[in-house]
N, C-alpha and C positions, 0 to 999 in steps of 0.2 A: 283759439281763445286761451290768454294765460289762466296757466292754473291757480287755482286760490288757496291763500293758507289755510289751515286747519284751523277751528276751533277746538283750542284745547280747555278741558273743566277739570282744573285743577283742586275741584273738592269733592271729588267723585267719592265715593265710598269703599267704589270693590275694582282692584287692581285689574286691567288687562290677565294678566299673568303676573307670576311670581315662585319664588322662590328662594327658600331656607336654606344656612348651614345642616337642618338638622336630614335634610331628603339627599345631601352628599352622599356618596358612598365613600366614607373617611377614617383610617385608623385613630386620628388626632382629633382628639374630646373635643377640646377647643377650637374647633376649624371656623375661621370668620374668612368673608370677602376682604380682597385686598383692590379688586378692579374689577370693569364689568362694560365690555366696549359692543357697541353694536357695528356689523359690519356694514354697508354702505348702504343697501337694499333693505336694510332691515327684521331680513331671514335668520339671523342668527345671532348671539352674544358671545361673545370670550370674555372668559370671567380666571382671573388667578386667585390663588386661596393660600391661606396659609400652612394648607398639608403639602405643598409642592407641586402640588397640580395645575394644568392651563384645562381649563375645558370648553366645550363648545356647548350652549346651547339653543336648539334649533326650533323656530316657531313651526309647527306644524299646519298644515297648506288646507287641513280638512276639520281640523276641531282649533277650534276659536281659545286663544289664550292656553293650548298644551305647547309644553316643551320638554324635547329629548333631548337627553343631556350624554354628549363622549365626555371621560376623564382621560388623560394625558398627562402621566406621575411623570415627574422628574427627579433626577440624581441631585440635584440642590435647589436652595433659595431661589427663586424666581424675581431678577431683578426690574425686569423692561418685557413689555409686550405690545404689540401692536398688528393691526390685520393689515394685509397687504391691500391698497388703497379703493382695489377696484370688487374687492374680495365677493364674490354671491355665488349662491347654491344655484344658481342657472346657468353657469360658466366655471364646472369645476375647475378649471386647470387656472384660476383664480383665487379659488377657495383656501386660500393662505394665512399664515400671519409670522411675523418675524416672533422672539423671543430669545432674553437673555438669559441663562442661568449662567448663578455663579461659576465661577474657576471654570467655563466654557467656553468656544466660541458662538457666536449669534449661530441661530439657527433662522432658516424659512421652513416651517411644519405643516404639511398636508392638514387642512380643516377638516375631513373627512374622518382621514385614517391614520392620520397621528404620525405620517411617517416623515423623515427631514426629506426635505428636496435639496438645501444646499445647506453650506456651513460656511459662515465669514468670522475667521478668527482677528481678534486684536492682540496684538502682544506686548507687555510690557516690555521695560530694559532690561529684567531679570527675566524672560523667556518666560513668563507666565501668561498665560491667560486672561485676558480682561472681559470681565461683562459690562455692557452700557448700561447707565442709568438711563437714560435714555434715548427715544429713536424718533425718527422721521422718515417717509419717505416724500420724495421730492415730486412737484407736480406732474410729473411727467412716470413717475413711478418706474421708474431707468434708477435710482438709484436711494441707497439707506445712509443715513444722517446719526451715527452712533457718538453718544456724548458721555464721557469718562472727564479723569484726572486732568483740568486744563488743557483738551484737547477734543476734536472733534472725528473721528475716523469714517471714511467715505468710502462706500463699495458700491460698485454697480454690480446690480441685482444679477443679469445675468451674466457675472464672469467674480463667482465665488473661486475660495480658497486661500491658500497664504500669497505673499506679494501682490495680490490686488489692488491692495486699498490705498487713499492718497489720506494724509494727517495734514489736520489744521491745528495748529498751536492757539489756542486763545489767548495763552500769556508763555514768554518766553520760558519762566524759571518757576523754581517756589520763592524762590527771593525776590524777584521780580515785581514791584507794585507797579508796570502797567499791564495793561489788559485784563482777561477774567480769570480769574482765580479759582483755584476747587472742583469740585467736581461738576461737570455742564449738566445741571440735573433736567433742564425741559429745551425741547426744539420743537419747533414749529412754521411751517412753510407759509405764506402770506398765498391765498387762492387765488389770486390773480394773476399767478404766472409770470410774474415777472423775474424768477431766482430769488427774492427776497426771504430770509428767515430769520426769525428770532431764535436768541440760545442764551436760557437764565442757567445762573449758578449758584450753588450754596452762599455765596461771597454774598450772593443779595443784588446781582447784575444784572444787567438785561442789554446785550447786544444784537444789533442788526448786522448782519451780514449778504454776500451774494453769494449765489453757489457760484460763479467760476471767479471767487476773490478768495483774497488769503488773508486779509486783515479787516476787521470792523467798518461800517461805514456809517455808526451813528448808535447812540445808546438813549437807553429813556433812564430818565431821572429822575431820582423820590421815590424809588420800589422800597415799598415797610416790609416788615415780617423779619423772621432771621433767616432766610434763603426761598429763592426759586422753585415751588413744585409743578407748575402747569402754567402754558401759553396760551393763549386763543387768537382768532382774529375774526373779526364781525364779516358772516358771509357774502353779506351785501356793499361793503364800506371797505376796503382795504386799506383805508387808512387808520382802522381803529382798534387796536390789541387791548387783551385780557390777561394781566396779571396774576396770581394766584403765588401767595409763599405760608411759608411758616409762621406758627406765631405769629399771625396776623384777621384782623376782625374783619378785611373786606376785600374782595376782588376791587386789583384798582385798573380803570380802563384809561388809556392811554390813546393821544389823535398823535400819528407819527409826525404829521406837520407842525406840532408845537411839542416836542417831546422831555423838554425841561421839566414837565411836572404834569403831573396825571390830570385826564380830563374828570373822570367821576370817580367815588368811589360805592362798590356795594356793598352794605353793611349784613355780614354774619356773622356766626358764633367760630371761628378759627384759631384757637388760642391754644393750637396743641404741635408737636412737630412733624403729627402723622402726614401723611399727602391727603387732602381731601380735592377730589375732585371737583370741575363742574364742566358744562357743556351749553352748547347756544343753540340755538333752533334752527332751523335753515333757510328761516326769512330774518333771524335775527333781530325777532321782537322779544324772545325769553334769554336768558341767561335761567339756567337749574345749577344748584350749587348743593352737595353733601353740610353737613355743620357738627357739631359738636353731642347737639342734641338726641 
């Protein structure tokens, strides 16, 4: 028998669970959430903050709505985080998640115990360091989808270190007006397995690409806001992506078969430059979106 969706009652009163800046254990007065991902199972959240921390927190399997919380300081800013795709507390040698700190290389960090399992460094022309604004991994979870300065840099998971990696140019130059420009701030894998992803940039772009191509195979057009913060793609429908940018009042959804111009848009409060996230259900009847308010 298929399983059936959920009935969700979105005017409940009293939260499942939750959880304050003020219950952090935090030197910095003003520590607000900056993200807050669940992993796939839905045992645990990775949440970044603005003290420099990634932390885990774990729903507990015997008291209804408790969560134990690991903190996991970091030596900088916390640019990029994501869990590694299959990630559960049933399957520790799973129980992962990538993360970028600044002037670092990406890290894969034990969920557990905090510890790195590998290191995938980017480096600029001047030998520095680069952290992704953003990541992905790919259906197949063989490989991380790291988006910086007009390019995209590609490791497989299991074979870290320096010269690993393979660089996609999204635009030749800075001078350069074609291709994408600025920094690739969102990637995201289309679930259908086909190598299909999207990769928006501050420029305000939205290209489609394949994992084993090296140039664009198709853009959506009419993305508002003043740059790219988050991708989506409807669980059910692979041909229907989720826009999200800056300075912008509404996620606009997009059918890749007519992609000239957005198919809907959803109207919220987004009129700021922060990243506000949102996410879809997994029968892809909700779209949840953060706002303003």
């Amino acid at each position: 028998m298929a399983t059936q969706p959920p009935v969700y009652v979105f005017d409940a009163a009293k939260p499942y669970a939750s959880l304050n800046q003020s219950s952090l254990s935090s030197s910095v007065a003003r520590n607000f959430w900056r993200s807050a991902r669940w992993c796939i199972d839905g045992s645990a959240i990775l949440s970044t903050t603005e003290d420099r921390a990634l932390r885990v927190h774990q729903l507990s399997e015997t008291t209804p709505g408790q969560l134990t919380t690991a903190s996991f300081p970091q030596p900088d800013s916390i640019v990029s985080s994501l869990w590694f795709p299959t990630a559960t507390l049933a399957s520790p040698e799973t129980f992962c998640f990538a993360a970028a700190i600044r002037d670092s290389p990406l890290k894969l960090i034990d969920g557990i115990t905090g510890v790195h399992r590998a290191s995938y460094p980017i480096v600029d022309h001047r030998e520095r360091f680069v952290a992704p604004h953003s990541l992905a991994f790919n259906t197949s979870a063989t490989k991380i989808y790291c988006g910086f300065q007009s390019a995209i840099e590609i490791f497989d998971v299991a074979n870290p270190g320096h010269g690993t990696s393979a660089r996609l140019k999204t635009s030749a130059n800075k001078a350069s007006k074609d291709g994408q420009r600025g920094i690739i701030s969102a990637l995201s894998f289309n679930p259908d397995g086909s190598g299909l992803f999207a990769a928006g940039s501050y420029d305000g772009s939205v290209a489609l690409y394949q994992e084993d191509g090296r140039e664009a195979v198709g853009w959506l057009d009419g993305v508002e806001g003043g740059g790219v913060t988050q991708l989506g793609w409807h669980p059910l429908n692979s041909a229907v992506a989720f826009v999200s940018s800056r300075r912008s009042s509404a996620l606009q959804v997009f059918d890749l078969r007519y992609p000239t111009k957005p198919l809907a848009r959803l109207d919220r409060d987004g009129q700021t430059n922060q990243r506000i996230w949102f996410d879809v259900d997994p029968w892809g009847r909700w779209v949840a979106s953060g706002d303003q308010g």
